[in-house]
C-alpha positions as CSV (number, residue, x, y, z in Angstrom):
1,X,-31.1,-13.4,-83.9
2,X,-33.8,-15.8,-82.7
3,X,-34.7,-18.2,-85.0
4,X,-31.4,-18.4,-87.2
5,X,-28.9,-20.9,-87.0
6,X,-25.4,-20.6,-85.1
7,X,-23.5,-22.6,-87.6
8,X,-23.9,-23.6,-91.4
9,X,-21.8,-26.1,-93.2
10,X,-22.1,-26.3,-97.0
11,X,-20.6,-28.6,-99.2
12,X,-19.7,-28.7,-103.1
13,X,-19.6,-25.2,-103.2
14,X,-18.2,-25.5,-106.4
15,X,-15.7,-22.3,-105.8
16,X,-12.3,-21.2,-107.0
17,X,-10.3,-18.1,-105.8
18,X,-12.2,-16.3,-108.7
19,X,-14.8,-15.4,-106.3
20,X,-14.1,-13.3,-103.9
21,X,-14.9,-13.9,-100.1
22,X,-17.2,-10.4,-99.7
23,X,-19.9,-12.4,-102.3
24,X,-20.6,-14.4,-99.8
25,X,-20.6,-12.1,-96.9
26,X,-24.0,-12.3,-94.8
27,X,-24.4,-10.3,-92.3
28,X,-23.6,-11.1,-88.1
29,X,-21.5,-14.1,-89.3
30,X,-18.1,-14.9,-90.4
31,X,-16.9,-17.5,-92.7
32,X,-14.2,-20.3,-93.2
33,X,-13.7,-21.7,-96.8
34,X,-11.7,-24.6,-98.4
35,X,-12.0,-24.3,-102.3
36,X,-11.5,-26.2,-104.8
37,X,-13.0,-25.5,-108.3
38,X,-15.7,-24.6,-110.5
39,X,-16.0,-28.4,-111.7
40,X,-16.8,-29.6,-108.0
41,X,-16.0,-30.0,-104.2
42,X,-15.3,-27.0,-101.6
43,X,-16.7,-26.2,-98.3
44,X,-18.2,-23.5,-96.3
45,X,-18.6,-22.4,-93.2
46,X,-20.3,-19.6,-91.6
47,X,-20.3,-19.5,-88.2
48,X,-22.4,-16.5,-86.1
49,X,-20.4,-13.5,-85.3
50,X,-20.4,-13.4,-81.9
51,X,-19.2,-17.0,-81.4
52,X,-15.3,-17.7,-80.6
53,X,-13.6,-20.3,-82.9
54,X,-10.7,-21.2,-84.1
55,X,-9.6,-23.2,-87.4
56,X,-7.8,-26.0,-86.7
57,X,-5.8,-29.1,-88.9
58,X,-6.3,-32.1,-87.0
59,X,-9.3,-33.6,-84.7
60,X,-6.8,-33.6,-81.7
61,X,-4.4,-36.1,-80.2
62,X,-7.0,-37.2,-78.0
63,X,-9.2,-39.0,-80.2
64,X,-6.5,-40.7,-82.1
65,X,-7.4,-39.6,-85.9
66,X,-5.2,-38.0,-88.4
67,X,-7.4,-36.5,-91.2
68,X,-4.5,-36.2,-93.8
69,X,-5.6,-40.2,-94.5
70,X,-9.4,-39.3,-95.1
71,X,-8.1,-37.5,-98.7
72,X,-11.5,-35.0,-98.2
73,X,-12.2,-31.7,-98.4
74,X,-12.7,-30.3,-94.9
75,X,-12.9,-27.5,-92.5
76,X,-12.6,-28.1,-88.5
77,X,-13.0,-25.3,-86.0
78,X,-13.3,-25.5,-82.8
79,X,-16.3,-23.5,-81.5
80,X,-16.4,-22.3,-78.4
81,X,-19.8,-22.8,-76.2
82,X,-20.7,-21.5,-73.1
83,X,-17.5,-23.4,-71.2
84,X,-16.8,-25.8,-73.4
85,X,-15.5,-25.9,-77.1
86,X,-17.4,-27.8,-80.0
87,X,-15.5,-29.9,-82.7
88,X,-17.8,-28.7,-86.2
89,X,-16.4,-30.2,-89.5
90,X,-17.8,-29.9,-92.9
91,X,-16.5,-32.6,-95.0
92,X,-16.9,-33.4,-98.8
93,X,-16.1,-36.6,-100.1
94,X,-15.2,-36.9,-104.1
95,X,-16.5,-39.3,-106.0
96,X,-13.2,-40.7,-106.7
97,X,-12.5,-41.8,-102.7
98,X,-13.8,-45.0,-102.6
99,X,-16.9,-45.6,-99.9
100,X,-14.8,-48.6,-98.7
101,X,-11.9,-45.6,-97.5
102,X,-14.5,-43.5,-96.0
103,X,-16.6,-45.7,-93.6
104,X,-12.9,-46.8,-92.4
């Protein structure tokens, strides 16, 4: 596995429930989705095999954020590495958030 990444994050996949989860399958890595539809948005994550995560709704108590305020598209997991677990987000933004909301 040398030389290939651990984690991917994709944004505006651009995906619906039309298309089905083994399309995207890819080999030694499992993967997290948050769809949308054909028009725009989604996110993807694949995340390699032998890693432990888990999928998870909010950043945590202890750093004080509640994401149901951001109005994104987004997938947290918590990643486990070596002895400690990694906060990974991918995050889409639509157009119609204004920038204003988002650097908040």
């Amino acid at each position: 596995m040398r030389g290939r990444f651990d984690i991917l994050a994709i944004s505006e996949t651009k995906l619906d429930k039309t298309y089905p989860e083994s399309q995207f399958a890819v080999q030694g890595f499992r993967m997290c989705r948050s769809d949308r539809n054909i028009y725009g948005g989604g996110v993807m994550i694949f995340v390699r095999s032998d890693l432990c995560f888990t999928v998870t709704k909010k950043l945590g108590d202890q750093n004080g954020i509640d994401t149901s305020n951001f109005r994104t598209e987004h997938i947290i997991l918590k990643v486990k590495v070596a002895k400690s677990w990694l906060t990974v987000m991918a995050i889409y933004r639509p157009p119609s958030i204004p920038t204003s909301q988002w650097k908040f």
